[in-house]
C-alpha positions as CSV (number, residue, x, y, z in Angstrom):
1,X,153.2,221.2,-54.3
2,X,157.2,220.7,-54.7
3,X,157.6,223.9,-53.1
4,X,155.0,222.2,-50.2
5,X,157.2,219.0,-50.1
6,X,160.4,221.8,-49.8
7,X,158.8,223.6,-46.9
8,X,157.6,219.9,-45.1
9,X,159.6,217.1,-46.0
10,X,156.5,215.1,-43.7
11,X,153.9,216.1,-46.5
12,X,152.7,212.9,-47.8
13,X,150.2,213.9,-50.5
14,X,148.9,212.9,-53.9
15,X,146.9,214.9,-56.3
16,X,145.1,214.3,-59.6
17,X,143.8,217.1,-62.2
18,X,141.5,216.6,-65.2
19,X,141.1,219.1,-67.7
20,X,137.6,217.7,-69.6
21,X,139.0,214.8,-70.0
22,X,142.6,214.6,-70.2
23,X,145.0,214.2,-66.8
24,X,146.9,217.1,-66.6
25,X,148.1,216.5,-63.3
26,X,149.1,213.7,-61.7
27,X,151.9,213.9,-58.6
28,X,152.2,212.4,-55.2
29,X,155.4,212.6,-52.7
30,X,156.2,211.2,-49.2
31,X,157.1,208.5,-47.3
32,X,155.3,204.7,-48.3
33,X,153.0,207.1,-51.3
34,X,152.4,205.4,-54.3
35,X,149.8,206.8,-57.2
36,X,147.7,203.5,-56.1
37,X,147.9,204.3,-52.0
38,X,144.9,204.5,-50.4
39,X,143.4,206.5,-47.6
40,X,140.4,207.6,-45.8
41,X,139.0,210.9,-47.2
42,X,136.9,211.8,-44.7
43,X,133.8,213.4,-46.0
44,X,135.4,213.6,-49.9
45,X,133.3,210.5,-49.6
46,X,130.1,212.4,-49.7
47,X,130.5,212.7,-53.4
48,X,129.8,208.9,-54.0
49,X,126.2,209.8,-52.3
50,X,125.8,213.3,-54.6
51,X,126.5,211.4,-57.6
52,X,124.3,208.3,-57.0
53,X,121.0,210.9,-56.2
54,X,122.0,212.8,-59.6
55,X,121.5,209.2,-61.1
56,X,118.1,208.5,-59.6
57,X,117.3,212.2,-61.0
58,X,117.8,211.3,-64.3
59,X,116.2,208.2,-64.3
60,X,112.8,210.0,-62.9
61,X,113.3,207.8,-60.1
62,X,113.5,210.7,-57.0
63,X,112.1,214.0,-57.4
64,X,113.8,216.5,-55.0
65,X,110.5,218.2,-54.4
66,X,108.8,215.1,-53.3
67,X,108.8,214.6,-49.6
68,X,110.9,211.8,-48.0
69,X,107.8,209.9,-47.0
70,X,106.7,209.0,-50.6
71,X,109.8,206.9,-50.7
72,X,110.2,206.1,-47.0
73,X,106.6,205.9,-45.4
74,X,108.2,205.6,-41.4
75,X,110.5,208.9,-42.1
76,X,106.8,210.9,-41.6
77,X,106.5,210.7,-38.2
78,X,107.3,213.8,-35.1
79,X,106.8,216.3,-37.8
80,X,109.1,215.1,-40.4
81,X,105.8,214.4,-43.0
82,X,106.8,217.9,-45.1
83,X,110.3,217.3,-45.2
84,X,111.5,217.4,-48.7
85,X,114.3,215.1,-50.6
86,X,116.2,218.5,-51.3
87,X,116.1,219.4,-47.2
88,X,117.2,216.2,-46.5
89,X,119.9,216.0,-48.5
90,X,120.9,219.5,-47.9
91,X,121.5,219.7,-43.9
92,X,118.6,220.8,-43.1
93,X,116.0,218.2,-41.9
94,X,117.3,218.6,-38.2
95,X,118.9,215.1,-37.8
96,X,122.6,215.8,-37.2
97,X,122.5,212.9,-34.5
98,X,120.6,210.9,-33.0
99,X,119.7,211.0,-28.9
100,X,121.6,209.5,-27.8
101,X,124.1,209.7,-29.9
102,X,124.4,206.6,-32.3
103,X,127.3,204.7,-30.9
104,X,130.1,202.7,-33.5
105,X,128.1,199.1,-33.9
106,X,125.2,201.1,-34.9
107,X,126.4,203.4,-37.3
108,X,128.1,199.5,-39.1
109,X,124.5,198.9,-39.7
110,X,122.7,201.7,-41.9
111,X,119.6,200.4,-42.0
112,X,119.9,200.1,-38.0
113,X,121.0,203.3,-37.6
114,X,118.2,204.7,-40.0
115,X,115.6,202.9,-37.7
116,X,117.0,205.5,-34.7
117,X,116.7,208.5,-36.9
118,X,113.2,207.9,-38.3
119,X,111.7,208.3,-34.7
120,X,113.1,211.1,-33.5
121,X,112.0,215.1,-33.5
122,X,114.3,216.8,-35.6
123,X,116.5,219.0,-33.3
124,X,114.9,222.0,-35.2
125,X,112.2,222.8,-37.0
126,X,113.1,221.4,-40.9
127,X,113.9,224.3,-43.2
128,X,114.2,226.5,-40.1
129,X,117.8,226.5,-40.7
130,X,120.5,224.2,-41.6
131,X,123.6,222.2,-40.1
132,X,126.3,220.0,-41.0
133,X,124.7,216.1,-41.1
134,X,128.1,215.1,-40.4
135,X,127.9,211.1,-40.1
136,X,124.1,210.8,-40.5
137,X,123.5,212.0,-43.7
138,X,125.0,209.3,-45.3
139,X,122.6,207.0,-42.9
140,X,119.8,209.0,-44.3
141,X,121.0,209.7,-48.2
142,X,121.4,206.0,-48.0
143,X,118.3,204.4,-46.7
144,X,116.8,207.0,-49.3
145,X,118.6,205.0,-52.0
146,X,117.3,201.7,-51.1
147,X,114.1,202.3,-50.2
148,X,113.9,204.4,-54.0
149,X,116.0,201.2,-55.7
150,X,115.3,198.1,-53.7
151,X,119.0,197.4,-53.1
152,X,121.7,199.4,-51.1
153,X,123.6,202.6,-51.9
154,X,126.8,200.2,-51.9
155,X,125.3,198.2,-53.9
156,X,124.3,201.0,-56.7
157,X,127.8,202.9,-56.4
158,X,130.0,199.5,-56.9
159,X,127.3,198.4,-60.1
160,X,127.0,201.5,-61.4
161,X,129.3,204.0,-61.2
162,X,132.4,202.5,-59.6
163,X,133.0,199.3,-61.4
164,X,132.2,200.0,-64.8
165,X,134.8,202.9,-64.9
166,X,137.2,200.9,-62.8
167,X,137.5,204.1,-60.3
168,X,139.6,203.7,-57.1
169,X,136.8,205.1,-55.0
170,X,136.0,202.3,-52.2
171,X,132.5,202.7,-50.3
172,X,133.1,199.5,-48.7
173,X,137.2,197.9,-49.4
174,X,137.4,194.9,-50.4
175,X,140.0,192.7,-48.1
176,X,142.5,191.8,-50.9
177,X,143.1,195.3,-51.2
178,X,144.2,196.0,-47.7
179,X,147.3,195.8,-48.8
180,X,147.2,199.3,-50.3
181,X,146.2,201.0,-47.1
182,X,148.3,203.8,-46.0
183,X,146.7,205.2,-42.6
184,X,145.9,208.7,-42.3
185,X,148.1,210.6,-39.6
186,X,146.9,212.8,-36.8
187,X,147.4,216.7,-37.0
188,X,150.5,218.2,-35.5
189,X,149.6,221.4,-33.4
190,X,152.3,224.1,-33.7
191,X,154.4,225.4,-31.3
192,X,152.6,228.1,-29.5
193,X,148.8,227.4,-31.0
194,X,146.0,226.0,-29.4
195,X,144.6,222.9,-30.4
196,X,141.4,223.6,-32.7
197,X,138.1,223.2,-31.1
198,X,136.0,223.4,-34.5
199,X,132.8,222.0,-32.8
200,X,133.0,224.6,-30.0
201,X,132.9,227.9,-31.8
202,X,130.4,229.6,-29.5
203,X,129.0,228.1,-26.4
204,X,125.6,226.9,-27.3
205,X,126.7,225.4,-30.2
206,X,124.8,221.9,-30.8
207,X,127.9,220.7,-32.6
208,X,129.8,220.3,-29.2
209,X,126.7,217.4,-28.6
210,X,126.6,216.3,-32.2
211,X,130.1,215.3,-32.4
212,X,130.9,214.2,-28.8
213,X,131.3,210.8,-30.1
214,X,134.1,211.9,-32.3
215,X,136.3,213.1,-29.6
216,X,136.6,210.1,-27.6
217,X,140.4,208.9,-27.4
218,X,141.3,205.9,-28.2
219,X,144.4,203.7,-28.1
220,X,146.3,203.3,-31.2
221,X,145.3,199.5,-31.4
222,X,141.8,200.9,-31.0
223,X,141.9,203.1,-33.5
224,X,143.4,201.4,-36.2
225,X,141.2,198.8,-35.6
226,X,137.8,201.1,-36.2
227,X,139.6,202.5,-38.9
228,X,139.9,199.0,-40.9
229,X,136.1,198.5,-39.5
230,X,135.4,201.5,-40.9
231,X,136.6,200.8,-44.4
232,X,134.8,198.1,-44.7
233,X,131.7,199.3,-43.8
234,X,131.7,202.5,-46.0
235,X,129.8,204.9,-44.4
236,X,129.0,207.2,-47.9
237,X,129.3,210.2,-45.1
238,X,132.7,209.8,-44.3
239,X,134.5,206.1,-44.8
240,X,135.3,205.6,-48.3
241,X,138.8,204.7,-49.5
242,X,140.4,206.4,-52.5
243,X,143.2,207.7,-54.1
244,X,143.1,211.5,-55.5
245,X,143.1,209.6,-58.7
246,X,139.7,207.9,-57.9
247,X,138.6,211.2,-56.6
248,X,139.6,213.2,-59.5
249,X,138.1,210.8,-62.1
250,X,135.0,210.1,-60.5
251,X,134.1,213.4,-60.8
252,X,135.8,213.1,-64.1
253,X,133.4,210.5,-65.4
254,X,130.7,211.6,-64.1
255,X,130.6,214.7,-65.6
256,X,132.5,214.8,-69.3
257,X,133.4,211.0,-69.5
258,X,136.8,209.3,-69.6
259,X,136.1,205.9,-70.4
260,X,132.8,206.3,-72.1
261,X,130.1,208.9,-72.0
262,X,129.2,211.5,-68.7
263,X,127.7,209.2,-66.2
264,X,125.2,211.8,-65.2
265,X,123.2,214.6,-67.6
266,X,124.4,218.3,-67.5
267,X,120.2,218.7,-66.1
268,X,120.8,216.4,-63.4
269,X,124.1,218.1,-62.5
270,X,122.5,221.3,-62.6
271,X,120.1,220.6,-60.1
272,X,121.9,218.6,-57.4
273,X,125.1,221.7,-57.3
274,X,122.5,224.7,-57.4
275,X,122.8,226.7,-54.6
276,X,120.3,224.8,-51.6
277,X,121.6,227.3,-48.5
278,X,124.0,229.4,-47.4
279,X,124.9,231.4,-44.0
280,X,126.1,230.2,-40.8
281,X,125.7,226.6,-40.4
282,X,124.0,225.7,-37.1
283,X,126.0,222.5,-36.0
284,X,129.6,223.8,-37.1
285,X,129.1,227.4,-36.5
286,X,130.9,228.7,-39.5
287,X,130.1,230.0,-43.2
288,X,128.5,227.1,-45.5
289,X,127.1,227.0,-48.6
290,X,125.1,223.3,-49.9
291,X,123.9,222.4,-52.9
292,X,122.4,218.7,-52.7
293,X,124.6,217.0,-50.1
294,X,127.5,218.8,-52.5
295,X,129.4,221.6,-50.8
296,X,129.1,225.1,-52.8
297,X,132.4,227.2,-52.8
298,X,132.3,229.8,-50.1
299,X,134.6,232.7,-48.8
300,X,136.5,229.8,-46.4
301,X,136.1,227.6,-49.1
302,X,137.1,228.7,-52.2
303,X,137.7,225.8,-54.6
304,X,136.2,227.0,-57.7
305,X,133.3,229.2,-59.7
306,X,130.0,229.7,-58.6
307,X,129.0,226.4,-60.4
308,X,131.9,224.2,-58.8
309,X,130.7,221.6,-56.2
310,X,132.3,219.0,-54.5
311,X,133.1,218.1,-51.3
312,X,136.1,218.3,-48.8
313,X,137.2,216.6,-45.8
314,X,138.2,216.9,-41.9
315,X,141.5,215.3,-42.7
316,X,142.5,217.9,-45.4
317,X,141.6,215.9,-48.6
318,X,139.2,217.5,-51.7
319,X,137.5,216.8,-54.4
320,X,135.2,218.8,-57.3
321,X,134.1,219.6,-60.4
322,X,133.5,223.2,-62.3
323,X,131.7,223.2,-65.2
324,X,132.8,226.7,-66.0
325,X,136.5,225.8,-66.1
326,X,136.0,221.8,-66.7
327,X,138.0,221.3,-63.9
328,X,137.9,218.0,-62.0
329,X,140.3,217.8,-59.1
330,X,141.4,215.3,-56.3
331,X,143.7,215.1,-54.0
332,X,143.9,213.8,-50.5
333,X,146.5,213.4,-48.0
334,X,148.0,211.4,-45.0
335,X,148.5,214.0,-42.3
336,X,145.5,216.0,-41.6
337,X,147.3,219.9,-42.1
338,X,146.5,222.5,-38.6
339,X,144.3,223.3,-38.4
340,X,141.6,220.7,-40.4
341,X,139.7,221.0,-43.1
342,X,140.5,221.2,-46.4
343,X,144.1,221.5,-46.9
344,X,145.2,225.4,-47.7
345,X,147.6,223.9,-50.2
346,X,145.2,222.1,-52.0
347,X,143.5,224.9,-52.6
348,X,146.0,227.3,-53.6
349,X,146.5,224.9,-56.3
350,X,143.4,224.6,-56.9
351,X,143.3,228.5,-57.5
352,X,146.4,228.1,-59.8
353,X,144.7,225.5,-62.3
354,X,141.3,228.1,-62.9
355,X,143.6,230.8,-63.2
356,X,146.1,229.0,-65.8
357,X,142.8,227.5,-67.6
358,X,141.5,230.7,-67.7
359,X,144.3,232.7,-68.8
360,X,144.3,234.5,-66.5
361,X,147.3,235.6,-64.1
362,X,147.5,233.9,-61.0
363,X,149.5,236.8,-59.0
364,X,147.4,236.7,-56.4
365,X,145.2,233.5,-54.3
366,X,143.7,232.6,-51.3
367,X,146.5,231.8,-49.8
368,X,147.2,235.0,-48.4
369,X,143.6,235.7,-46.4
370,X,143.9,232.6,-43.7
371,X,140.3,233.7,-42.6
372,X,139.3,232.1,-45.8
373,X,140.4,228.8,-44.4
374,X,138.6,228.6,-41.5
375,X,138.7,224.8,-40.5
376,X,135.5,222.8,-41.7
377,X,135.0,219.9,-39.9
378,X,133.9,217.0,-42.3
């Protein structure tokens, strides 16, 4: 990463290791970063959702083999009655939007937003296949969580997993701590490249529709103020607010504990990172591999063993756990790195600490097959 910071004085970065349960790694650089800064992670916030349906798994309060409509009665309608929790939660019940496409003010109100969803015919036939839920599975996952709980997935994360270990891992920021904001930066396309169209890799893709939303421009008074709307809110899909450190230790604690004992069973784990699907995803048109709403290592995303998950994000951050090397790693960043995805740094380093944990010699990484880093928009 000092070699990074050599190469791009602009890289603003921070990055947080735990090995079981010590912090091996802890570094940030760049203008304005603190350890404490704070920043959007883009869909690193999907782990607050993986880890609060391992919970409910241990508690024997969801079954992934149950279908959605034991727990949401209104979800069985236009052929979504067989539709199982692990389908749902795993891209491939066929709800990657809405139509039309749920605007900003609707996607503030998750229960709203889950009332647009329920009606509609999947766009393809559930289990058929499977594509990135970008924004909407976090609509989904979390309407899910209330209706199994009584109260809202905010609510759960902040009581029970968030608070109690004192985490920096925001699904909704509190106003006082506004003041800790840094906000994220747009990518810089190099000289000579074309601008990155990762939702228009073929031309029927359904991800040019799904995300259409996402590409509307906006003035930089706009958009800062949908960003600050936006951490508030919490979206579990997308809009948390963390440091690498909260990243890091929430997979940290729950997993091997830091502060007190593993927040979720080695079973529980188990089940939500095995293996769900894998092959070309339908909405994002490259290779992706699920586990429940966890992402699964692939060959352009290679963050770990074959029993890492985690999740990474549009704007470059990351975030996961192996249980074969103990590994829990975080790390997130202000400019979003060309050309999206998870940062190829990050990873590289991520290669470095298996291969030092292991033993083994790190001569050669990822870093040197760029097809492996194919953009994954999150």
């Amino acid at each position: 990463m000092h070699r990074a910071q050599e190469e791009d004085p602009e890289h603003s970065f921070q990055l947080a290791i735990y090995h079981h349960d010590e912090l091996i790694v802890d570094l940030h650089a760049g203008e304005g970063m603190t350890p404490d800064s704070l920043m959007i992670p883009m869909s690193v916030s999907k782990n607050s959702l993986g880890f609060v349906v391992a919970l409910l798994l241990d508690r024997g309060e969801l079954d992934l083999d149950a279908p959605v409509s034991r727990y949401w009665p209104e979800f069985g309608v236009e052929g979504k009655a067989g539709i199982l929790v692990r389908e749902l939660l795993s891209h491939q019940a066929g709800l990657p939007e809405a139509q039309p496409p749920l605007t900003d003010d609707e996607y503030a109100d998750l229960e709203a937003a889950a009332g647009r969803l329920v009606t509609q015919l999947p766009w393809w036939r559930p289990g058929a296949t499977f594509g990135y839920h970008g924004l909407t599975i976090g609509v989904l996952g979390a309407e899910l969580v209330r209706r199994v709980t009584g109260t809202t997935f905010h609510e759960v994360f902040e009581q029970e997993v968030r608070a109690p270990r004192g985490l920096d891992f925001y699904v909704g920021l509190p106003p006082e701590l506004e003041d800790r904001v840094l906000e994220t930066q747009p990518m810089r396309v190099p000289d000579g490249a074309a601008a990155p169209p990762p939702f228009e890799r073929s031309p029927g893709q359904v991800g040019r529709e799904v995300f259409a939303g996402l590409s509307v421009q906006r003035s930089e008074e706009e958009a800062l103020a949908r960003s600050r709307r936006s951490r508030e809110i919490g979206n579990p899909a997308a809009f948390a607010t963390v440091s690498a450190r909260g990243i890091a230790g929430l997979f940290a604690e729950c997993t091997v504990g830091l502060t007190g004992p593993a927040l979720v069973s080695e079973q529980a784990l188990a089940r939500v990172a095995q293996l769900q699907v894998a092959g070309t995803d339908a909405v994002i048109g490259i290779e992706r591999r699920y586990g429940v709403v966890f992402q699964k290592p692939s060959a352009n995303l290679p963050f770990g063993s074959h029993r890492a998950f985690g999740h990474d994000g549009a704007g470059g951050g990351l975030g996961f756990h192996d249980p074969r090397t103990r590994i829990s790693f975080g790390y997130s960043v202000r400019r979003t790195p060309f050309p999206g995805g998870a940062d190829a740094r990050a990873l590289d380093v991520a290669y470095l600490v298996h291969a030092i944990v292991d033993g083994s010699s790190p001569s050669s990484g990822p870093g040197a097959d760029t097809e492996r880093r194919a953009a994954p928009p999150a």
